[in-house]
C-alpha angles and dihedrals in degrees: 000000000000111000097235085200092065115110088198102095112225118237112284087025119121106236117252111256094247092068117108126238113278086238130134088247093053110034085049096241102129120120118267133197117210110185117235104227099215122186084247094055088041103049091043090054093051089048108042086037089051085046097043093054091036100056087032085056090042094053083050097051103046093046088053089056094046089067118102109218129164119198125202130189119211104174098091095031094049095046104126088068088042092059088045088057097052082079117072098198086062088062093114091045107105116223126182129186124180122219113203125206155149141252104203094190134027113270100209129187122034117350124201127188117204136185115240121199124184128197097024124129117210087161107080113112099229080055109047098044085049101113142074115235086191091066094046095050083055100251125146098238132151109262091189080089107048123095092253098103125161103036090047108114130340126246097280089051103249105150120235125242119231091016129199136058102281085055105051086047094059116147101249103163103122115214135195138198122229127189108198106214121194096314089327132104113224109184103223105235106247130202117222095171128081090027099117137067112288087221091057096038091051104022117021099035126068141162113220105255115269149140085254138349089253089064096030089059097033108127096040136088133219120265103269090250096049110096082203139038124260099255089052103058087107112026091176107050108040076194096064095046147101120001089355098049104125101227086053095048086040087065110036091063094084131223126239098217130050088244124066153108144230134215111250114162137021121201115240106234105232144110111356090001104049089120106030141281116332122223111270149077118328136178139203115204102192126197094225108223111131106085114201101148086106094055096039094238118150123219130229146193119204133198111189143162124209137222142203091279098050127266131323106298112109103198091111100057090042090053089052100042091043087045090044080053107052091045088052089045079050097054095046091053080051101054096039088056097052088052098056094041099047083050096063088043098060083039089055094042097057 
């Protein structure tokens, strides 16, 4: 009598529709490797992996090192106008301070300036979700529901633009780079264009479509900390101007430490400086308008060159030294206990 329970189909008998393909797939017949981990194959991967992070740290390291940078800070020596900005009612008076220093060596190649700030957090979640991306694209949204509140509108209900915290915040002292020459002041010719992330300048960046920025922005206000509206940041280059100005789109990409800096110049590579930044005395006269005394921050200029790695922070080559150490450390552990091992073995066998 045939078991109608069974699941194996009897000779002569069509297969139920469940059952799989008689394939090698499905039937799981397919062939399979499965690596052998000898002694030999282990110990090799821990060493040339160990050498291969070590030499590549190294390499890191040493072209870090390699990099000539000169840091000034400005917060004590600039602190009349510091004082002037504690107060937010001063915000349309100008102040200007100058920092004196010298370059004892030639920085040759490519020079950048940048802008530190410490003590800073950018990192706070109010404040980094406190934008409207909307906005920045050039749409005509409703910023009433973004998540910029509460620099959204004023009281009379006139809308900011750019809205939101990071905004508002934004870095606005203006620096500038002088070369004294034999009793003479040469400004050093400074880019402020191309500074900024070719994704962010062409895709995530718009100004709202208009004849011109003055009517494109007309109906809106400047953030309360902004000494100028939005479509005036760069009054000489329109294309540098409104929602896709670099030092805008520079800042409003946040940082993840309290500590850190943005590039904010790059020197144009002609007369005395074609080739860098001679050896001498230099000067930078800074319009003061970032205030930071209440929240204990310090400010920073930076004059730095690059190489072929990025720029002078050595965490890279220390994570792969400190990586290419611990797998060589690894290897040795490895190889101490098969000896052993293979030793009381061979003890044990005679």
């Amino acid at each position: 009598m045939k078991n109608k329970m069974s699941f194996h189909p009897q000779e002569g008998e069509a297969c139920p529709s469940r059952c799989p393909d008689n394939s090698a797939f499905k039937q799981q017949r397919l062939p399979a490797w499965k690596p052998q981990l000898t002694i030999t194959a282990v110990l090799s991967t821990f060493f040339l992996t160990g050498m291969f992070c070590l030499s590549v740290g190294v390499c890191l390291i040493l072209s870090a090192n390699s990099i000539k940078e000169i840091q000034i800070d400005y917060s004590d020596k600039c602190s009349d106008c510091s004082k002037l900005r504690e107060n937010s009612s001063n915000w349309n008076k100008e102040c200007h301070c100058s920092v004196n220093f010298t370059l004892k060596e030639d920085i040759l190649g490519d020079v950048f300036m940048y802008y530190g700030l410490q003590n800073f957090y950018q990192n706070h979640r109010r404040y980094v979700i406190s934008r409207s991306d909307a906005q920045l694209l050039g749409r005509n949204v409703n910023i009433g529901n973004s998540y910029c509140a509460p620099f959204t509108t004023y009281q009379n209900g006139t809308p900011m633009a750019p809205c939101g915290a990071i905004a508002n915040s934004m870095f606005n002292d203006t620096v500038d780079l002088f070369y004294n020459l034999n009793s003479s002041v040469i400004q050093v010719p400074l880019l402020k264009t191309g500074n900024s992330w070719w994704t962010d300048k062409n895709v995530k960046f718009r100004n709202p479509k208009s004849y011109n920025l003055s009517s494109a922005f007309a109906g809106t206000s400047r953030p309360p900390y902004w000494q100028k509206p939005v479509y005036l940041l760069d009054e000489e280059d329109e294309r540098n101007n409104g929602y896709v100005n670099d030092d805008f789109i520079i800042w409003m990409r946040v940082s993840a430490f309290a500590t850190f800096r943005n590039l904010y110049r790059r020197v144009r590579r002609i007369r005395q400086f074609a080739d860098g930044l001679p050896a001498g005395n230099y000067s930078f006269h800074i319009s003061y308008n970032f205030p930071v005394t209440k929240f204990k921050a310090r400010k920073h200029v930076i004059l730095s060159t690059v190489v072929w790695s990025g720029g002078s922070n050595p965490f890279l080559g220390i994570a792969y030294v400190v990586s290419g150490a611990a797998a060589t450390l690894a290897g040795f552990i490895i190889t101490a206990i098969h000896l052993k091992l293979r030793k009381r073995k061979t003890y044990f066998q005679k």
